[in-house]
C-alpha positions in Angstrom: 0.0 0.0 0.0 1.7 3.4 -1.0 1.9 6.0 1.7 -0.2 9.0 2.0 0.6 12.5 0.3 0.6 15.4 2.8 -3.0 17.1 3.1 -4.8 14.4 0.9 -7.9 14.3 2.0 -9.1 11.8 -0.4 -6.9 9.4 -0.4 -7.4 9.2 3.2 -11.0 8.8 3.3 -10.0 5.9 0.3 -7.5 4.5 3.0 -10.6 4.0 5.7 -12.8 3.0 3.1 -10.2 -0.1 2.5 -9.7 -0.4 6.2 -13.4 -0.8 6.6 -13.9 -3.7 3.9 -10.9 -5.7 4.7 -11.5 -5.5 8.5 -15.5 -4.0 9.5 -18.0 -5.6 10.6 -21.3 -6.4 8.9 -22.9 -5.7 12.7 -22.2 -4.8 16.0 -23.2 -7.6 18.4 -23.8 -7.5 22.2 -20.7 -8.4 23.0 -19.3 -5.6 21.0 -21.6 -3.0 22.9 -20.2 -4.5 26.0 -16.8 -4.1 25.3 -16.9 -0.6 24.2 -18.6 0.3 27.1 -16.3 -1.8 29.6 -13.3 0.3 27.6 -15.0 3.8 28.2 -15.1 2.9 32.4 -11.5 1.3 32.4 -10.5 5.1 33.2 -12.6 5.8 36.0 -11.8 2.4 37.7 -7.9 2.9 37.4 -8.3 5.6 39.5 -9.4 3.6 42.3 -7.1 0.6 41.9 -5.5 -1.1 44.8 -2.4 -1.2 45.0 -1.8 -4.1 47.7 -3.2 -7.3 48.7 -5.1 -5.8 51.8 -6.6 -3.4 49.7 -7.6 -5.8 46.3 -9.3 -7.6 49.4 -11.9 -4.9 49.9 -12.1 -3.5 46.7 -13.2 -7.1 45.3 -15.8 -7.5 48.2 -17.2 -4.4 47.6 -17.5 -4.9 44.1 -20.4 -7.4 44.3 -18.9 -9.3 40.9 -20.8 -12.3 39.9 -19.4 -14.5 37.5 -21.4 -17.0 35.2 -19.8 -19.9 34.3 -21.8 -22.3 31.1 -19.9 -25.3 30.1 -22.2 -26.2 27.5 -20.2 -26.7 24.1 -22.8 -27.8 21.7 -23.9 -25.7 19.8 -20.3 -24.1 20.3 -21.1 -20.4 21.7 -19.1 -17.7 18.5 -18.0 -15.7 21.2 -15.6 -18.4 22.6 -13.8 -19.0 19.6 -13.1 -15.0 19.0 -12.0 -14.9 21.9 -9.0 -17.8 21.3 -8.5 -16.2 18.0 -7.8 -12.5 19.4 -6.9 -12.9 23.0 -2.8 -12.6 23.6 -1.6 -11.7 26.8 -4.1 -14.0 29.0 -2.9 -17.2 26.4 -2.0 -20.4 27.7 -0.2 -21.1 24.6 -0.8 -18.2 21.3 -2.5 -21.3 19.0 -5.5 -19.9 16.9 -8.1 -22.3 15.4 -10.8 -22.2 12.4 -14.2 -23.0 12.9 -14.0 -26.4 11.4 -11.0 -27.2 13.7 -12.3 -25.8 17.0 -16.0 -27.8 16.3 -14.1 -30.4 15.4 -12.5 -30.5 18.8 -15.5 -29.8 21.0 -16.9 -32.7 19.2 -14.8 -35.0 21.0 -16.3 -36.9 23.7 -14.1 -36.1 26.4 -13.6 -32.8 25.6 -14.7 -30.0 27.7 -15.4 -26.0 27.1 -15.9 -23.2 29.9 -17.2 -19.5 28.6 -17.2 -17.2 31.9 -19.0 -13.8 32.1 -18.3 -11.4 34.4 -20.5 -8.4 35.6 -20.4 -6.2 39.1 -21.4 -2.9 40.2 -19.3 -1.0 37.7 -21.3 -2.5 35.0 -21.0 -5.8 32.8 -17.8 -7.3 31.1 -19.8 -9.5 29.3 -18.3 -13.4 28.2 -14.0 -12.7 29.1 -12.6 -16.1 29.3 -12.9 -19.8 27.8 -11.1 -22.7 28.8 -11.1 -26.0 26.8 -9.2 -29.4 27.1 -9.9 -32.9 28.1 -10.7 -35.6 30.9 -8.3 -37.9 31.3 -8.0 -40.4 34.0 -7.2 -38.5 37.1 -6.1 -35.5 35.6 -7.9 -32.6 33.3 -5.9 -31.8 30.4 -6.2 -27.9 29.9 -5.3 -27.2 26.6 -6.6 -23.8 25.5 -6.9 -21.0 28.3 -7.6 -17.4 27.2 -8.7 -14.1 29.4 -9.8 -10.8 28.2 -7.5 -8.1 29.9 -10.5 -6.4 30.8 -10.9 -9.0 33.3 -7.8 -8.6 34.8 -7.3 -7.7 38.7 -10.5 -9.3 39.8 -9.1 -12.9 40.3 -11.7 -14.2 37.7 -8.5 -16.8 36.4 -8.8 -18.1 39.8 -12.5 -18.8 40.0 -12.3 -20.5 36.9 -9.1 -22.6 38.0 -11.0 -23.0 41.3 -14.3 -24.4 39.5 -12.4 -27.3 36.8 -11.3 -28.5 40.1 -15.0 -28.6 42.2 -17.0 -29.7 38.9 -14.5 -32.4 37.6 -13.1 -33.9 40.8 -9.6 -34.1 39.8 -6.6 -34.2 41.8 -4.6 -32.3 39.4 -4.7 -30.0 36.2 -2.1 -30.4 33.4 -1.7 -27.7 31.2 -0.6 -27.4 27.2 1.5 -24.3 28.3 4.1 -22.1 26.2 5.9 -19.1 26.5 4.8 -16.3 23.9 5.9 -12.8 23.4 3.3 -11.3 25.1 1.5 -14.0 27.2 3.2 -12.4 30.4 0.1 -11.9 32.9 -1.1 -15.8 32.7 2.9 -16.8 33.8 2.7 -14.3 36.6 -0.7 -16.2 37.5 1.2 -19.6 37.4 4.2 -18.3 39.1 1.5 -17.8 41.9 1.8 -21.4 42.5 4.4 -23.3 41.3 8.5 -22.6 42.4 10.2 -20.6 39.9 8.9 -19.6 36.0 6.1 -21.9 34.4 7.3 -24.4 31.7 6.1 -27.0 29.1 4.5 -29.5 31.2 3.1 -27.3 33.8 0.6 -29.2 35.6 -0.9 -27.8 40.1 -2.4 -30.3 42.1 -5.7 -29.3 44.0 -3.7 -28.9 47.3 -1.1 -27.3 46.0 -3.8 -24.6 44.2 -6.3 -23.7 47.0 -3.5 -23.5 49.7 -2.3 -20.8 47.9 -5.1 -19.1 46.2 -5.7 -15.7 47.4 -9.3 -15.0 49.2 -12.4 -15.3 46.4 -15.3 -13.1 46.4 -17.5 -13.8 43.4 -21.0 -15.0 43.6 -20.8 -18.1 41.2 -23.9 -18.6 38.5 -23.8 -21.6 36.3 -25.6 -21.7 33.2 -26.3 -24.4 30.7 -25.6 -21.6 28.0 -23.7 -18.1 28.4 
């Protein structure tokens, strides 16, 4: 694409015009409305962050979140699936799917998905994190683990690590992890319970997980379909 001459108006408008066909969309969904408005309040809330553990205490408790949790994977939910393909700093491991290869994998008998929504006081966050993977023996194999950052600071990763353990009865989770250039927040959530930086492999026992997991304050829905 050539670059744009000084004080070209019409190209420019040409240049949007492009950007809008390649990359617009034919309508603006729910979720989209959400986000945008979840975006607009980020501002306000930063001011009011806590900035210790004493204090992320009581500003969670006050916040009256409620998260709702629907493991139903058939029909597959669109939203979980955009969220895997766009998601990158919450991202167990960066992989991207197509529609015919992520139904192809809930399709599986043993496989599992979890879309989580998120709303409190401040308003609603809408569907922020999926997780996906399989039963097998003893263990849940996680396998695809993504988090909007507009969930971040609330502990939602927890609740969600909290409930595969409580629905499946597992002694331990396994994870498909790898390091990506940007997927820096979900290794500072690992590093919250293992010794030293997560790795390939990475797998937390029930024990190990709620000895360590900080205090939860969510009121927990679950819903056959987000």
């Amino acid at each position: 694409m050539s670059s744009l001459r000084k004080n070209d108006d019409q190209a420019a408008y040409e240049l949007l015009e492009r950007l809008r066909d390649l990359f617009g969309k034919d309508s603006v969904s729910k979720e989209d409305t959400i986000r945008l408005e979840s975006l607009r309040r980020t501002h306000v809330l930063a001011e009011g962050a806590p900035t210790d553990a004493r204090s992320s205490d009581e500003f969670l408790a006050q916040a009256k979140g409620e998260l709702t949790l629907a493991f139903a994977k058939d029909p597959p939910d669109p939203r979980a699936l955009e969220l895997v393909n766009k998601t990158n700093q919450f991202n167990l491991n960066g992989k991207r799917y197509t529609e015919a290869a992520w139904r192809a994998r809930l399709a599986k008998p043993d496989a599992f998905l979890l879309l989580a929504a998120y709303q409190d006081k401040y308003g609603p966050l809408g569907k922020i994190a999926v997780l996906s993977g399989r039963r097998d023996r003893q263990a849940l194999c996680v396998d695809v683990w993504v988090m909007s950052c507009r969930a971040f600071s609330r502990r939602i990763e927890h609740h969600c690590l909290a409930q595969l353990f409580e629905r499946f009865g597992v002694e331990e989770v396994a994870f498909d992890f790898m390091v990506t250039p940007r997927n820096g927040p979900l290794q500072s959530f690992f590093a919250e319970f293992i010794a030293g930086p997560p790795q390939p492999g990475l797998r937390i026992s029930r024990n190990t997980f709620f000895e360590k997991c900080p205090p939860l304050f969510q009121k927990i829905e679950d819903s056959a379909r987000g």
